[in-house]
C-alpha positions in Angstrom: -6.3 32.2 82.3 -3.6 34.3 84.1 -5.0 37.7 83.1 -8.9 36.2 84.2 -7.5 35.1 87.5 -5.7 38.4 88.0 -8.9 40.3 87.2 -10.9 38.3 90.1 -8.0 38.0 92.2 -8.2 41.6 92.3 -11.8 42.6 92.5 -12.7 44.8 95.5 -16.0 42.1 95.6 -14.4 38.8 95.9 -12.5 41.1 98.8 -15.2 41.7 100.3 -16.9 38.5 100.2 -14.0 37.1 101.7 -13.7 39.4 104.4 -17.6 38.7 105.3 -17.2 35.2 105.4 -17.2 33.9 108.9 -13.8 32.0 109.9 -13.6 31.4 113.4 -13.7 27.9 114.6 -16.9 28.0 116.4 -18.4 28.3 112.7 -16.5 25.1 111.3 -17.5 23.4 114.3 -21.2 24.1 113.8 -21.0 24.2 110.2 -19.1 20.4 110.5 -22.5 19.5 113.4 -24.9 20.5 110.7 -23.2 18.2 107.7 -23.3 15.3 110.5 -27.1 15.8 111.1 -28.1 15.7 108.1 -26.3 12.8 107.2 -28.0 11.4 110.2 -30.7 12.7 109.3 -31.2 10.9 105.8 -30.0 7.8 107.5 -32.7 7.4 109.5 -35.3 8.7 107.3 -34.8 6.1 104.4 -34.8 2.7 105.5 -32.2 1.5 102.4 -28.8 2.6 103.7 -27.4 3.1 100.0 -30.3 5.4 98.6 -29.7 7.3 101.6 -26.2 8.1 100.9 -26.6 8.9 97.5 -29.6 10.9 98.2 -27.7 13.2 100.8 -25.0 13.2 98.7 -27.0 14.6 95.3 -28.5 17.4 98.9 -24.9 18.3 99.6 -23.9 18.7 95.9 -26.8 21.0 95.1 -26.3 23.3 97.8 -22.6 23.4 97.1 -23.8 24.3 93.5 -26.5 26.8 95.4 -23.5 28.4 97.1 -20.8 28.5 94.1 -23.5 30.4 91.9 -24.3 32.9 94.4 -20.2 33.7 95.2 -20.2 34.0 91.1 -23.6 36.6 91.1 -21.5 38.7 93.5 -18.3 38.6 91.7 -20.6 40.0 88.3 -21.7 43.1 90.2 
């Protein structure tokens, strides 16, 4: 595990991708206004509280997933 976490440690992609990535605060403050909307969003689209929850949670998990798979396409290249 050492040697694989060297090896993309290292790679001039993941460098790159981290350098693109936005960090300022203005982009976790709009990235923190978006997560509340749609939270608010499925709340007051689905009357039952609970299926809502779950539902935006199963939404937040599958863009994480989204996200996490298109980092790893870059890392391949």
């Amino acid at each position: 595990m050492k040697k694989h976490a060297k090896q993309a440690g290292n790679s001039r992609v993941l460098k790159h991708v981290l350098r693109v990535l936005p960090f300022s605060p203005f982009t976790k403050l709009i990235g923190w206004i978006l997560q509340a909307t749609s939270l608010y969003l499925a709340l007051t689209s689905i009357e039952i509280t609970s299926i809502a929850i779950v539902w935006w949670c199963c939404t937040l998990s599958a863009a994480l997933l989204t996200i996490a798979v298109y980092f790893s396409s870059l890392l391949d290249t």
